[in-house]
KEZABA-359967 format. One record per atom (N, C-alpha, C): x, y, z; atom name; chain; residue number from 1. Coordinates in steps of 0.1 Angstrom, whole numbers, plus 5000, padded with zeros to 4 digits. Layout:
N
     u     v     w   a  c    k
     X     Y     Z  CA  A  NUM
...
This chain:
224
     u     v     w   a  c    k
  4816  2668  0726   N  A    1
  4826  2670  0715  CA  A    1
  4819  2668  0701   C  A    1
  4806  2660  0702   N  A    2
  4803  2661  0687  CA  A    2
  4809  2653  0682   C  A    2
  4804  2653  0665   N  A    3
  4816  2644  0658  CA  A    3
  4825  2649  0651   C  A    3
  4828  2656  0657   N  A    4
  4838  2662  0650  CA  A    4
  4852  2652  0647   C  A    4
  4855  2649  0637   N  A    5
  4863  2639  0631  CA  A    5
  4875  2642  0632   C  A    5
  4882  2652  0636   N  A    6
  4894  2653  0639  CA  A    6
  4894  2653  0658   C  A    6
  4886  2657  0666   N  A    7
  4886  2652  0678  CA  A    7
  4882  2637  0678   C  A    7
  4878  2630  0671   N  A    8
  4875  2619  0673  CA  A    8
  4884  2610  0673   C  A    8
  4898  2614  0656   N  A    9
  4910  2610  0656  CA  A    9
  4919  2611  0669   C  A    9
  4917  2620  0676   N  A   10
  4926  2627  0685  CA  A   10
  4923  2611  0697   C  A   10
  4911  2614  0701   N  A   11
  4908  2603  0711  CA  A   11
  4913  2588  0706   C  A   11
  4909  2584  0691   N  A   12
  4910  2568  0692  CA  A   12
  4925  2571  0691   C  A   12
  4932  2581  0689   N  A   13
  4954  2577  0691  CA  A   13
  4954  2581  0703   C  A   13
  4946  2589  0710   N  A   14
  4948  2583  0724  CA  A   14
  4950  2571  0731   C  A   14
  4939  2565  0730   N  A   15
  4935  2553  0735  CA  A   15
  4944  2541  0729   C  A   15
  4950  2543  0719   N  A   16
  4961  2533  0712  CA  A   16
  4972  2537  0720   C  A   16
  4977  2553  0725   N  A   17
  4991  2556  0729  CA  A   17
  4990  2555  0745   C  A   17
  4980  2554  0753   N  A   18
  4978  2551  0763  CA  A   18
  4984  2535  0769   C  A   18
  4997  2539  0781   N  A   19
  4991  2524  0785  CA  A   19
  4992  2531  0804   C  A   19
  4992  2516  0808   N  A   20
  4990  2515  0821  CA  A   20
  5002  2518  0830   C  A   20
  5000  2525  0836   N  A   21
  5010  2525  0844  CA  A   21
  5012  2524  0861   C  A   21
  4999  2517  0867   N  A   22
  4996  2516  0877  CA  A   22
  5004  2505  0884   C  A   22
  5006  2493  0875   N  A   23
  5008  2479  0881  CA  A   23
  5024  2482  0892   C  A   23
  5033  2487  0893   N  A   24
  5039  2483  0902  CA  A   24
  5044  2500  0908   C  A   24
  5034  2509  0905   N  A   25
  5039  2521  0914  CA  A   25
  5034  2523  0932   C  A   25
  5020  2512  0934   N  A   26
  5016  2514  0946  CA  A   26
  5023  2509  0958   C  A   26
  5027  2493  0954   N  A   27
  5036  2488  0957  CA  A   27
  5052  2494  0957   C  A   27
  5058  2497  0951   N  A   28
  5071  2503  0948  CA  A   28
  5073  2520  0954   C  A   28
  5060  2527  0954   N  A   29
  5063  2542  0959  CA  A   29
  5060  2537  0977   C  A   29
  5058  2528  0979   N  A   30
  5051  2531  0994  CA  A   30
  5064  2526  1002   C  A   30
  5076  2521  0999   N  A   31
  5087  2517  1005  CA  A   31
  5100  2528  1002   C  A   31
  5091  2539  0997   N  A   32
  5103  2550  0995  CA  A   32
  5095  2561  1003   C  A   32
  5105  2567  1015   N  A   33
  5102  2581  1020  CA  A   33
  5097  2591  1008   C  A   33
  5088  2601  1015   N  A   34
  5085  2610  1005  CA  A   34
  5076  2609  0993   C  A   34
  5072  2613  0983   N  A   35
  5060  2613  0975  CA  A   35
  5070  2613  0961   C  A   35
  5063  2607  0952   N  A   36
  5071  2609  0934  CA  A   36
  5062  2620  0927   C  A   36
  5050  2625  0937   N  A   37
  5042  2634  0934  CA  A   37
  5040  2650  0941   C  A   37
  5042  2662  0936   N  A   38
  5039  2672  0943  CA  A   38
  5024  2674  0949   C  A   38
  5015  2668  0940   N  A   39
  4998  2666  0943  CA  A   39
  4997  2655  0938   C  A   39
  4993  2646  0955   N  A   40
  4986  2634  0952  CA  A   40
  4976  2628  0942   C  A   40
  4967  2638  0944   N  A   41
  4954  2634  0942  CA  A   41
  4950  2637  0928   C  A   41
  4944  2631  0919   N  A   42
  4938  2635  0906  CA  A   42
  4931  2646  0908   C  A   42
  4932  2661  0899   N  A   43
  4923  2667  0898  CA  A   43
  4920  2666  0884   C  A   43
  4907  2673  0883   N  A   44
  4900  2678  0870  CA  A   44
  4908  2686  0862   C  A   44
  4915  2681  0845   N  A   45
  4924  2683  0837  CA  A   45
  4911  2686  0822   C  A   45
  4917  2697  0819   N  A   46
  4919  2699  0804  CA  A   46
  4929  2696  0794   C  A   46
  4923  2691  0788   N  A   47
  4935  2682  0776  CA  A   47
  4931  2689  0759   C  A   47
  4944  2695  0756   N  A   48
  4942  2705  0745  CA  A   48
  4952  2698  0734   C  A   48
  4948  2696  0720   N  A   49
  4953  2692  0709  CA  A   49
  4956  2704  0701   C  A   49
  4967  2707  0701   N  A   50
  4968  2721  0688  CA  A   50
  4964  2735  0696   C  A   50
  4960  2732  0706   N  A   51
  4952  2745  0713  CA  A   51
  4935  2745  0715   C  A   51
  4933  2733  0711   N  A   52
  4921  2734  0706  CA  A   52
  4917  2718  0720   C  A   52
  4905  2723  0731   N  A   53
  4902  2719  0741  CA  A   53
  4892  2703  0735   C  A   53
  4900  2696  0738   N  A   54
  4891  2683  0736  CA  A   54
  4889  2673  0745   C  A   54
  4889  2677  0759   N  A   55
  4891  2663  0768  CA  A   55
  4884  2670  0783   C  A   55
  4879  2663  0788   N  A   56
  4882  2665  0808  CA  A   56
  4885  2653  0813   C  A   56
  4897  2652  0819   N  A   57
  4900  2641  0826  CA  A   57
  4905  2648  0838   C  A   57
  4909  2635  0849   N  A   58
  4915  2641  0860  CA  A   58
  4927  2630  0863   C  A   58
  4936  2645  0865   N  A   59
  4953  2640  0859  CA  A   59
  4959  2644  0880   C  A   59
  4973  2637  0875   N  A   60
  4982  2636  0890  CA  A   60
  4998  2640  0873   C  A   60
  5005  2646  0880   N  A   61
  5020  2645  0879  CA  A   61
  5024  2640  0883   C  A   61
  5034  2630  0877   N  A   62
  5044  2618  0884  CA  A   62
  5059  2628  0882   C  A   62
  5061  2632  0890   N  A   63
  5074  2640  0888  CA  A   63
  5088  2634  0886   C  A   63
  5089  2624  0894   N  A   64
  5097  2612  0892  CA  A   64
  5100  2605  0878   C  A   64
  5087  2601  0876   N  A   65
  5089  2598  0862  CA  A   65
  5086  2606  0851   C  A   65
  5084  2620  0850   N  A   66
  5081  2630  0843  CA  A   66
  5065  2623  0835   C  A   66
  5058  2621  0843   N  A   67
  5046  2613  0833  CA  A   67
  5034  2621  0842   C  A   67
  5026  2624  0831   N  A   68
  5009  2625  0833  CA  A   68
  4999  2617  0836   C  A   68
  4993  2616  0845   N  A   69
  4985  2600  0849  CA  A   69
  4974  2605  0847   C  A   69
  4965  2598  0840   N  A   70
  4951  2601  0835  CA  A   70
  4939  2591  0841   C  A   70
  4932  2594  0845   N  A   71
  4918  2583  0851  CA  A   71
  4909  2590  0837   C  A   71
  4901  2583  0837   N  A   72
  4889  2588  0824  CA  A   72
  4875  2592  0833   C  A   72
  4878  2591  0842   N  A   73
  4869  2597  0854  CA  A   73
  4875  2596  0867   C  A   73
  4868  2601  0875   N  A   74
  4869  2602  0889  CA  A   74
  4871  2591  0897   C  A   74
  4861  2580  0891   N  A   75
  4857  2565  0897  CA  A   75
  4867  2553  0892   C  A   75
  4874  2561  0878   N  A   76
  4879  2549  0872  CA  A   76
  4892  2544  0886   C  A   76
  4894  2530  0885   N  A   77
  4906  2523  0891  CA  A   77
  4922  2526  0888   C  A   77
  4922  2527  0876   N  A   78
  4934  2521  0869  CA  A   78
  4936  2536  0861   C  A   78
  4950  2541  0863   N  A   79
  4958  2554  0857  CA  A   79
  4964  2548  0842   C  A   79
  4959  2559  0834   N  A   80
  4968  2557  0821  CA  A   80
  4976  2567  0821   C  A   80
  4984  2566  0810   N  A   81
  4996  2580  0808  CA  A   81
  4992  2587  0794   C  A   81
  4993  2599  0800   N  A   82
  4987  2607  0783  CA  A   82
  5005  2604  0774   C  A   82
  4998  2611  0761   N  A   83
  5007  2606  0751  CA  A   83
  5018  2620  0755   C  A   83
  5031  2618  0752   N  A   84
  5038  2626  0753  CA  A   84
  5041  2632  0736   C  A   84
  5038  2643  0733   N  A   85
  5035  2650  0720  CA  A   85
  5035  2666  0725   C  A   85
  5045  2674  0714   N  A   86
  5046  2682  0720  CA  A   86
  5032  2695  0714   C  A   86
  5017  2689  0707   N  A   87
  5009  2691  0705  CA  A   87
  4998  2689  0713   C  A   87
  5000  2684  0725   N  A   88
  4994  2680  0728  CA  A   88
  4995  2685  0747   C  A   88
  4985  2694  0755   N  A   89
  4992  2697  0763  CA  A   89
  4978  2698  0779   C  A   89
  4979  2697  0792   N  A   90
  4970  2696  0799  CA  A   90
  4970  2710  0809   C  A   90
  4964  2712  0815   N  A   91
  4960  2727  0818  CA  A   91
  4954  2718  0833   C  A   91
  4962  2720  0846   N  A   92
  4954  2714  0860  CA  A   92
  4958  2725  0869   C  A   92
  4947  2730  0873   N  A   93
  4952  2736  0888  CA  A   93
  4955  2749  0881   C  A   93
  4957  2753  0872   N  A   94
  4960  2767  0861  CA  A   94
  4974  2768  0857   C  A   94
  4975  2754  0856   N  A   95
  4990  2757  0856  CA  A   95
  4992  2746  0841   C  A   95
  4997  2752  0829   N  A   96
  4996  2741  0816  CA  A   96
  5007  2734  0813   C  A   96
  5003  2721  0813   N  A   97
  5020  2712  0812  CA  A   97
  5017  2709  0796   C  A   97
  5030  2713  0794   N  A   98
  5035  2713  0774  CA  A   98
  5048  2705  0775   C  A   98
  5047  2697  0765   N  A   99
  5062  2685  0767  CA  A   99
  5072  2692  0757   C  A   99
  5084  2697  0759   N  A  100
  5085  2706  0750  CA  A  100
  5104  2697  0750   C  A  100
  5108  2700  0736   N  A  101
  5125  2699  0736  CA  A  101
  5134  2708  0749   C  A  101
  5142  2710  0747   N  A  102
  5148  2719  0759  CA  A  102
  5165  2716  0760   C  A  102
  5173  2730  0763   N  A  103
  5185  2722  0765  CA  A  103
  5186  2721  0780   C  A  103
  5194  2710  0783   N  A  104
  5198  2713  0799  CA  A  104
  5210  2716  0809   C  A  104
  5213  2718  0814   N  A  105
  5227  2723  0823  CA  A  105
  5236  2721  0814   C  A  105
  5239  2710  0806   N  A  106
  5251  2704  0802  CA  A  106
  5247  2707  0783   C  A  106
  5243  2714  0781   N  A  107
  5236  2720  0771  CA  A  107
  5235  2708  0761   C  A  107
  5223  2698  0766   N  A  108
  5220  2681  0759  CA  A  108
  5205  2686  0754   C  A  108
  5202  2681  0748   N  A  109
  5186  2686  0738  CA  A  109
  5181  2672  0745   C  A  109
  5171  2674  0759   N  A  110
  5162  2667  0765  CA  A  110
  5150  2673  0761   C  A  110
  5142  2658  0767   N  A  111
  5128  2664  0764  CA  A  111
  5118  2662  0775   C  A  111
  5108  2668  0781   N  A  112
  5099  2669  0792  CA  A  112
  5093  2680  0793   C  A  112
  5083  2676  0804   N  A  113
  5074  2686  0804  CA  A  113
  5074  2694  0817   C  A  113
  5072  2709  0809   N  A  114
  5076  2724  0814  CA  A  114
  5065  2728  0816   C  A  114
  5059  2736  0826   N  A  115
  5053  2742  0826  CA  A  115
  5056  2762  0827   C  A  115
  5050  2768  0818   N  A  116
  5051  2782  0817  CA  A  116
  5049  2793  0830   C  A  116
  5053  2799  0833   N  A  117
  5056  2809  0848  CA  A  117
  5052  2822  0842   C  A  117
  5058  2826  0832   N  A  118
  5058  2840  0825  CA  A  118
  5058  2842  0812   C  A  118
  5050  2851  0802   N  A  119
  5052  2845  0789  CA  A  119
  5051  2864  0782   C  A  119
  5063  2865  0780   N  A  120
  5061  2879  0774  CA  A  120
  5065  2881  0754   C  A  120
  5067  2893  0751   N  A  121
  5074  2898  0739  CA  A  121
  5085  2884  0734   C  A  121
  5093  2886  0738   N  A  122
  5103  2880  0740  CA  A  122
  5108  2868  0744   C  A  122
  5108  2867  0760   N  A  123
  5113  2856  0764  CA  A  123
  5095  2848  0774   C  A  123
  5099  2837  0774   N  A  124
  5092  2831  0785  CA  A  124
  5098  2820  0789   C  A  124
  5094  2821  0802   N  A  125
  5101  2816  0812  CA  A  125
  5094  2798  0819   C  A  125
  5098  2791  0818   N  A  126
  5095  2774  0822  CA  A  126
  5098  2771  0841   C  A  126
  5091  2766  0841   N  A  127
  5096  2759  0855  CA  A  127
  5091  2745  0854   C  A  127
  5103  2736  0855   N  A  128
  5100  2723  0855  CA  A  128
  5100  2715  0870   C  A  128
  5093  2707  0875   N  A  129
  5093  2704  0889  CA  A  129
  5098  2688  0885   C  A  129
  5105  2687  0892   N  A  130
  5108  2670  0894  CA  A  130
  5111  2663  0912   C  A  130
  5112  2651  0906   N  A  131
  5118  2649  0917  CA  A  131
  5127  2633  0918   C  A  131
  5133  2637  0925   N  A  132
  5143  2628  0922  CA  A  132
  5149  2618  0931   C  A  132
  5159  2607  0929   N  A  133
  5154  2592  0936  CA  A  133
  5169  2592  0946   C  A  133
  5168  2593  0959   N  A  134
  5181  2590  0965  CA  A  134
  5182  2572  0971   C  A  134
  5191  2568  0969   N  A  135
  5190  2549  0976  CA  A  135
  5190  2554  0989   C  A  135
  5184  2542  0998   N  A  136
  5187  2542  1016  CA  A  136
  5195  2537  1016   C  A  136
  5203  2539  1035   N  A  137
  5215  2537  1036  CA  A  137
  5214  2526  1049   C  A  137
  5221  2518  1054   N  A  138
  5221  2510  1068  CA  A  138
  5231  2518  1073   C  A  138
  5227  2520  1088   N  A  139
  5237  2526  1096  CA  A  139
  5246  2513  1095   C  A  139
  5264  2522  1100   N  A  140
  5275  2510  1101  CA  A  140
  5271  2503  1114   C  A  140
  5268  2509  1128   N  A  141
  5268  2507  1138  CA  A  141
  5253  2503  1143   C  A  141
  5256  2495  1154   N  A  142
  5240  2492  1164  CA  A  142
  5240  2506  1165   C  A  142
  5246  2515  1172   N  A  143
  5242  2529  1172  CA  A  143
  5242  2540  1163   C  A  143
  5242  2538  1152   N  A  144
  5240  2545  1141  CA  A  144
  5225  2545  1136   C  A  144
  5220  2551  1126   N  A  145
  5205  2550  1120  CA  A  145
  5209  2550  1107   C  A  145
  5196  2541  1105   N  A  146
  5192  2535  1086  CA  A  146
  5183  2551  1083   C  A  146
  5189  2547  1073   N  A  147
  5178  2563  1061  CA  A  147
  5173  2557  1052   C  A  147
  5164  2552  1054   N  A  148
  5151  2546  1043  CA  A  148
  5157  2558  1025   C  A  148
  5152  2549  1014   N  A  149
  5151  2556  1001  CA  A  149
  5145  2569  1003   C  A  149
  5147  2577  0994   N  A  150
  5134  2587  0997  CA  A  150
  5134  2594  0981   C  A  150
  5124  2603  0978   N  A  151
  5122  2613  0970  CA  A  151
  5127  2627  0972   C  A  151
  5135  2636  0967   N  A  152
  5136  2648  0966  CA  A  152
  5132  2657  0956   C  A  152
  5129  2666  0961   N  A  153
  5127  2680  0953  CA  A  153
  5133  2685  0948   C  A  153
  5132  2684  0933   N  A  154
  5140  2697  0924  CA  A  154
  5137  2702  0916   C  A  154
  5138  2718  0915   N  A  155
  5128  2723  0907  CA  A  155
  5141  2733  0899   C  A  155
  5137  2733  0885   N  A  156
  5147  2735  0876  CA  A  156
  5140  2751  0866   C  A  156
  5145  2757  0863   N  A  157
  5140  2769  0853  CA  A  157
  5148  2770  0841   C  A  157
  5139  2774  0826   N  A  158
  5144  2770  0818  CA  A  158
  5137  2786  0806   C  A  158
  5146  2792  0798   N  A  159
  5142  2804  0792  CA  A  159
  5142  2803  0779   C  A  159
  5132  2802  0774   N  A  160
  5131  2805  0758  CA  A  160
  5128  2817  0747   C  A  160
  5141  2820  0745   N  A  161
  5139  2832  0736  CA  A  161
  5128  2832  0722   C  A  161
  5123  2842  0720   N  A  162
  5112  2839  0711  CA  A  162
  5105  2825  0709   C  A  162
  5110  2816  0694   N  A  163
  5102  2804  0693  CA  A  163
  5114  2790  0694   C  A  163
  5126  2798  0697   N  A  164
  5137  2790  0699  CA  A  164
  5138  2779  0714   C  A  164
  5138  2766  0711   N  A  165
  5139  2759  0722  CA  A  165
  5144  2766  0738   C  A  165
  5135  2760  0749   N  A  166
  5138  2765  0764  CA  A  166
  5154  2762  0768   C  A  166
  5163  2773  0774   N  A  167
  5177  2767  0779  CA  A  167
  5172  2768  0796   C  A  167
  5184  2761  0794   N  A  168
  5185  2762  0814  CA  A  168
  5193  2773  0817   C  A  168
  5185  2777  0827   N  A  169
  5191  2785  0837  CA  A  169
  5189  2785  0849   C  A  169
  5205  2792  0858   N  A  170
  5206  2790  0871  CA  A  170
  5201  2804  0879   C  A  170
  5197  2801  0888   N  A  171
  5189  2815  0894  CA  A  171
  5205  2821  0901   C  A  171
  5211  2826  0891   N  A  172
  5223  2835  0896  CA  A  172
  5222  2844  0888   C  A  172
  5227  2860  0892   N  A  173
  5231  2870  0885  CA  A  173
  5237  2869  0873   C  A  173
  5248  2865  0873   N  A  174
  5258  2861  0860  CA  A  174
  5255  2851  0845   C  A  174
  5243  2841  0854   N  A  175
  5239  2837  0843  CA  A  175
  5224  2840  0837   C  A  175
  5225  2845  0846   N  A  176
  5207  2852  0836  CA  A  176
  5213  2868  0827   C  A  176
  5221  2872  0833   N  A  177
  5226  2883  0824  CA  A  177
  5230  2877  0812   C  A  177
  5238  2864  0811   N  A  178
  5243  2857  0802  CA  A  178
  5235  2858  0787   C  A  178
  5219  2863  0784   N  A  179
  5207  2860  0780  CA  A  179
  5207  2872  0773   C  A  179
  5220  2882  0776   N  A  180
  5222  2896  0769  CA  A  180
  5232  2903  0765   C  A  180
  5235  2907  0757   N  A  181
  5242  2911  0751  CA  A  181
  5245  2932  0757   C  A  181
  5258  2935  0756   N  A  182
  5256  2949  0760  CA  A  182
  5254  2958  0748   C  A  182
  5244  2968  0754   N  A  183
  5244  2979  0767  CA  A  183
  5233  2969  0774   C  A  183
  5226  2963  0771   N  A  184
  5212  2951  0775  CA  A  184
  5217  2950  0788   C  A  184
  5231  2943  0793   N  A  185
  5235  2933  0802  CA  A  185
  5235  2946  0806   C  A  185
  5239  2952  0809   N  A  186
  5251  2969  0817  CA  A  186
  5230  2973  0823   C  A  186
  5222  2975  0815   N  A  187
  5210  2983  0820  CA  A  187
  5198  2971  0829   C  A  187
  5200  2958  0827   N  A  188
  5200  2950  0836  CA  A  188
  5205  2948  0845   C  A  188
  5219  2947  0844   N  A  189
  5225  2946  0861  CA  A  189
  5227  2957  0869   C  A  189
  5219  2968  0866   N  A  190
  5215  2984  0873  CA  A  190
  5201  2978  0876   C  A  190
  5194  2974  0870   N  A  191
  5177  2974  0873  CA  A  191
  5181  2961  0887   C  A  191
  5190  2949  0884   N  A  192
  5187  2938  0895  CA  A  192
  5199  2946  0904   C  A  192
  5208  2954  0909   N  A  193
  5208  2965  0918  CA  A  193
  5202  2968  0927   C  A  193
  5198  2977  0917   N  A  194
  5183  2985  0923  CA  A  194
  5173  2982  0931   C  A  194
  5170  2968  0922   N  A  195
  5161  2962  0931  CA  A  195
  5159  2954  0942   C  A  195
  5172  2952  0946   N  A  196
  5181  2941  0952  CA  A  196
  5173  2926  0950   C  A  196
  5180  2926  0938   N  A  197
  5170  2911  0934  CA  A  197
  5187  2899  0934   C  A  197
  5179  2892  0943   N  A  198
  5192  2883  0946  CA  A  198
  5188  2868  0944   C  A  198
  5177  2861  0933   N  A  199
  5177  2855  0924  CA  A  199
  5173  2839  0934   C  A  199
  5167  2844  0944   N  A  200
  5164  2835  0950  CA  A  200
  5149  2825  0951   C  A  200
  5144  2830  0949   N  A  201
  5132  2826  0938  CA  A  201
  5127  2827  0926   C  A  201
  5115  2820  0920   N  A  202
  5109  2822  0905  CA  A  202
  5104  2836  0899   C  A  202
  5102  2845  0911   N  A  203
  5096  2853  0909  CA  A  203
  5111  2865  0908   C  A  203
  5120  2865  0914   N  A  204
  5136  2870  0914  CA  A  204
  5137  2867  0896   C  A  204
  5133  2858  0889   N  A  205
  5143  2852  0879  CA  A  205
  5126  2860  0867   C  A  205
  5121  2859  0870   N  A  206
  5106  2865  0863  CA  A  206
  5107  2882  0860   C  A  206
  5112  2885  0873   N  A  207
  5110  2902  0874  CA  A  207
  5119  2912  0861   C  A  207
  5130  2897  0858   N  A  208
  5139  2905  0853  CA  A  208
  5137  2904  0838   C  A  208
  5135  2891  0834   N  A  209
  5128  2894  0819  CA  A  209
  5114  2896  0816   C  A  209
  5105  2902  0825   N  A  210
  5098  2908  0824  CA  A  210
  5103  2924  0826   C  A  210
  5113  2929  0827   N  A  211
  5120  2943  0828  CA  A  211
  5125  2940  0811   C  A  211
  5132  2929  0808   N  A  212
  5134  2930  0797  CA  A  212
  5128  2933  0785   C  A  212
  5114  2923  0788   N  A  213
  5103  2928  0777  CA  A  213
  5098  2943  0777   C  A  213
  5100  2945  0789   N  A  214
  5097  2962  0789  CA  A  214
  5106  2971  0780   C  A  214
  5115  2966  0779   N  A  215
  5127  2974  0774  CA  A  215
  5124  2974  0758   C  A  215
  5118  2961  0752   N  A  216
  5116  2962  0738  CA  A  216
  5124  2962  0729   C  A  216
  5127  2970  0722   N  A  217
  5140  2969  0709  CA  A  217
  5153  2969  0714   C  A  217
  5151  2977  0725   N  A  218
  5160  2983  0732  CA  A  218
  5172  2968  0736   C  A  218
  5165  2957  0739   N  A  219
  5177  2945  0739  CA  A  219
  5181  2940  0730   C  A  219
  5192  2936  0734   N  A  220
  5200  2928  0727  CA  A  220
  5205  2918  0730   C  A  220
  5197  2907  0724   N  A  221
  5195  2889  0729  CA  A  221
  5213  2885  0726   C  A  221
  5218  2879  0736   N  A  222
  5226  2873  0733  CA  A  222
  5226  2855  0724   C  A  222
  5232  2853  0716   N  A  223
  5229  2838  0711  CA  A  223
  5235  2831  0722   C  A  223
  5227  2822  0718   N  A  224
  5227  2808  0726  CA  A  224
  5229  2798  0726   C  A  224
């Protein structure tokens, strides 16, 4: 990196906004079914300021805690957490986590980090992975069974019109049309028809504002 004096700034507020976050996850995740992580294992991370590449570290998602775990190498012991800034953004596996505002189901201005799916003209599209904490249960009976704690899977999609904060959306017909105004909605729900796109995956909820960006002037963004 050189001395370049503004990456140099970048690292020493790192290293101030860093802390530890190892001390009671090894202990504490190993008495819960299931993983707080989609990928265990640290890979090799790019860490970008402004857009501008200034780091290799090797990072894990804590999905649970919506947190980035950082080793400063391969060998180090002990995980920091990158700074959560929404300038500030990691690139692992090809996939780039940006901590971005956002509204959520209940239209509340949360904040976390999204990673981008599709990024057109117009809209682009978030997928946020988490996961989330259920309590264990004791069976009532000798013959009944205990259900240890566990982790589950939830994976959430979130749409941002031009430079306007990411909303939530549900992978249903009615509310991704929601995102348009007519004749827009009327020549979209002919195209998801057509296609028999029945919104069942990322790639169901992708196809169609990527039809949209096709369309070009031609929509009409509904507000939000």
């Amino acid at each position: 990196m050189g001395n370049n004096p503004t990456v140099m700034n970048f690292f020493s507020d790192l290293k101030n906004k860093f802390g530890d976050v190892s001390f009671t996850k090894a202990d504490g995740y190993a008495k819960v079914q299931g993983s707080a992580y989609y990928v265990k294992e640290f890979k090799k991370a790019a860490i970008y300021d402004n857009g501008e590449e200034v780091a290799e570290f090797y990072v894990r998602y804590d999905a649970f805690n919506d947190d980035l775990e950082v080793k400063r190498n391969k060998y180090s012991i002990t995980a920091e957490s990158l700074i959560r800034d929404k300038d500030v953004s990691c690139v692992v596996d090809g996939r780039e986590y940006k901590y971005l505002a956002f509204k959520d189901e209940k239209n509340n201005i949360k904040r976390g980090y999204v990673v981008s799916i599709y990024s057109g003209n117009t809209y682009t599209v978030y997928e946020r992975l988490r996961k989330t904490y259920r309590d264990g249960k004791y069976a009532k009976t000798s013959h009944g069974t205990d259900f240890p704690p566990r982790f589950s899977d939830k994976t959430e999609y979130y749409v941002a019109v031009l430079d306007n904060d990411p909303i939530f959306v549900k992978l249903s017909k009615n509310r991704v049309l929601d995102f348009f105004n007519d004749p827009s909605k009327k020549e979209l729900a002919r195209y998801i028809k057509k296609k028999g796109i029945g919104f069942k995956n990322a790639e169901d909820l992708v196809s169609v504002f990527r039809k949209a960006d096709l369309m070009g002037d031609l929509v009409a963004v509904a507000s939000q």
